[in-house]
N, C-alpha and C positions, 0 to 999 in steps of 0.2 A: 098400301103397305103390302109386301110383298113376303109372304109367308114361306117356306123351304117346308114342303113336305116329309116326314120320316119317311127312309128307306127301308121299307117292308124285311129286304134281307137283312140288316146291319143288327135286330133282332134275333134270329131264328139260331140254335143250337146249333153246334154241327153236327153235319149228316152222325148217324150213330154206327153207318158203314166206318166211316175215318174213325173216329172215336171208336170202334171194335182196332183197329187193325194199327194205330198209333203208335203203340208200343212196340211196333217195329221200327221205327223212326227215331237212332237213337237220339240223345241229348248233346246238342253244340250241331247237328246234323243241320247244312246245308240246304233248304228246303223250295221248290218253285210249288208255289199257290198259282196255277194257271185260270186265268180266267175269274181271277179272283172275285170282283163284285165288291160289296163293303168287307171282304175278308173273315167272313166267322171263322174257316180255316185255318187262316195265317193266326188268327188268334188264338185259335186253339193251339195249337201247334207253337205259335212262341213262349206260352205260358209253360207250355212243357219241355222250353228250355231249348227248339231249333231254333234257327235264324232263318228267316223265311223272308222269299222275294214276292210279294204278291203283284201280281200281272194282270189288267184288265184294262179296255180303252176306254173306259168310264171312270174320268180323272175327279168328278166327284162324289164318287163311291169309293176310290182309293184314300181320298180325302177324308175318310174316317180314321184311318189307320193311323194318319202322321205323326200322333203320339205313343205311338204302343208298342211297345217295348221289344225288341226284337224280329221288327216287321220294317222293310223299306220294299217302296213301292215301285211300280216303273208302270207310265203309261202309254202303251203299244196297240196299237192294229194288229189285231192275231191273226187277222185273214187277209190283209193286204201286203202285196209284195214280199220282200226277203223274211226270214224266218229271223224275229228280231235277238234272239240271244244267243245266237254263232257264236259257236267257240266256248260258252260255257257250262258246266257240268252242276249237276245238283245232285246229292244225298239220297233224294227222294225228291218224287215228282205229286201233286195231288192236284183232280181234278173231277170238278163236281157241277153238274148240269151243264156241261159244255160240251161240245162236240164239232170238232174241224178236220176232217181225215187228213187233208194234206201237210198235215201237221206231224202225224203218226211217227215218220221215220224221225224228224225233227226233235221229239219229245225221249226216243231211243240212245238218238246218241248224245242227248243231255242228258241222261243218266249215268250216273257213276256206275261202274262195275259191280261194286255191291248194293246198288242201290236198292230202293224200295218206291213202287208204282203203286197207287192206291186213286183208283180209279172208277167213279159213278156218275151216269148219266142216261138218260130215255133210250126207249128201245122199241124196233114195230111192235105194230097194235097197240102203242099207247095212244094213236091217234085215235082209236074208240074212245076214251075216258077226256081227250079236249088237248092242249099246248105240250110242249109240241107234235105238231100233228105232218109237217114238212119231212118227207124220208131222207134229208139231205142233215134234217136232226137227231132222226134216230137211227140206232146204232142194230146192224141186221144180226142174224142169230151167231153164237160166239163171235163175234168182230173183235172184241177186246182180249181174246185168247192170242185172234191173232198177232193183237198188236204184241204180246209179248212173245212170240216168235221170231219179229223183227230182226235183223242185225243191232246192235254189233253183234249177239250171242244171246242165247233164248233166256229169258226168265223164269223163274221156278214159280208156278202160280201156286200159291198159297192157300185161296178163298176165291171161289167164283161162283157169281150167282147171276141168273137170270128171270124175269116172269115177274107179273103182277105183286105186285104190295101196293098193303094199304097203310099210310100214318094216320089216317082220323080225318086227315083233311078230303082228300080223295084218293082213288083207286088209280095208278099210274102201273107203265109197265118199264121197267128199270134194269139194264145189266151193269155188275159191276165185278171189280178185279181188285184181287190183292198179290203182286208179285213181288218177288225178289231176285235179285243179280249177283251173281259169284255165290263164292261158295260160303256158306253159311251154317257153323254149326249151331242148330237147334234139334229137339226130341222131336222123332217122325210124328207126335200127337200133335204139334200144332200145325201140322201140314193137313188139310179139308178142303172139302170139295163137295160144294150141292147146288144144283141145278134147278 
């Protein structure tokens, strides 16, 4: 008999980075789960009402999703060959424990103009505390600043944070980003910034 292991992630809450910075992501928004996995993102995120593409080449961890309501999947090689979603645009982009540089512009110009980047994953020196420990997986000091510097037109970073945290489980070292595209009237209080 051949038993199917649960998927460690298809449990776990989403990051509480996304979950702070959501509500920039309005409601019917357009949404790429890059790198998705079993999707706790896209779930999160459809229940709050986007439509969300969740993207990963792990077509049975995508295979959680098939029922869930405002989540369709596609299963792609994100690091092999052409950049698989030429040509189109997303609301918001979110991406969590992944990291592919030559990806970077690719992820730029699929964002809509007012879009919203909401981005977390490993950073050096997380290799003292265990996975990932490869520098081609983490992400070197501001890197993610500069991704929102990119073309087509700079992003207005929001929230950025870099350096050590701990959830309970273990001590990782982590940067992430919260940007936005175009112009965007909001009160200068929710615009922060801590290092």
């Amino acid at each position: 008999m051949n038993v199917a292991r649960p998927d460690p992630h298809a449990s776990l809450a989403p990051s509480p980075w996304i979950v702070r910075f959501a509500h920039l992501i309005p409601p019917g928004a357009r949404v790429l789960d890059l790198a998705a996995g079993a999707g706790r993102h896209a779930r999160f995120l459809a229940a709050r009402g986007a439509r969300v593409l969740a993207v990963d080449r792990d077509a049975d961890a995508l295979a959680a999703l098939a029922s869930v309501a405002g989540v369709t999947t596609r299963v792609c090689d994100l690091e092999g060959g052409a950049w698989p979603l030429a040509g189109q645009r997303f609301d918001a982009i979110v991406v969590v424990n992944y990291l592919h540089r030559p990806q970077f512009p690719h992820l730029r110009a699929a964002l809509a103009a007012p879009g919203v980047l909401l981005y977390e994953t490993f950073a050096q020196v997380n290799e003292a505390f265990g996975r990932p420990a490869n520098p081609d997986f983490l992400l070197c000091p501001d890197e993610l600043l500069s991704l929102a510097r990119l073309p087509p037109a700079p992003l207005t970073v929001v929230a950025f944070e870099q350096g050590r945290v701990d959830d309970g489980a273990r001590p990782a070292v982590v940067q992430r980003i919260a940007a936005v595209g175009g112009e965007r009237p909001w009160p200068p209080a929710l615009i922060e910034s801590a290092g």
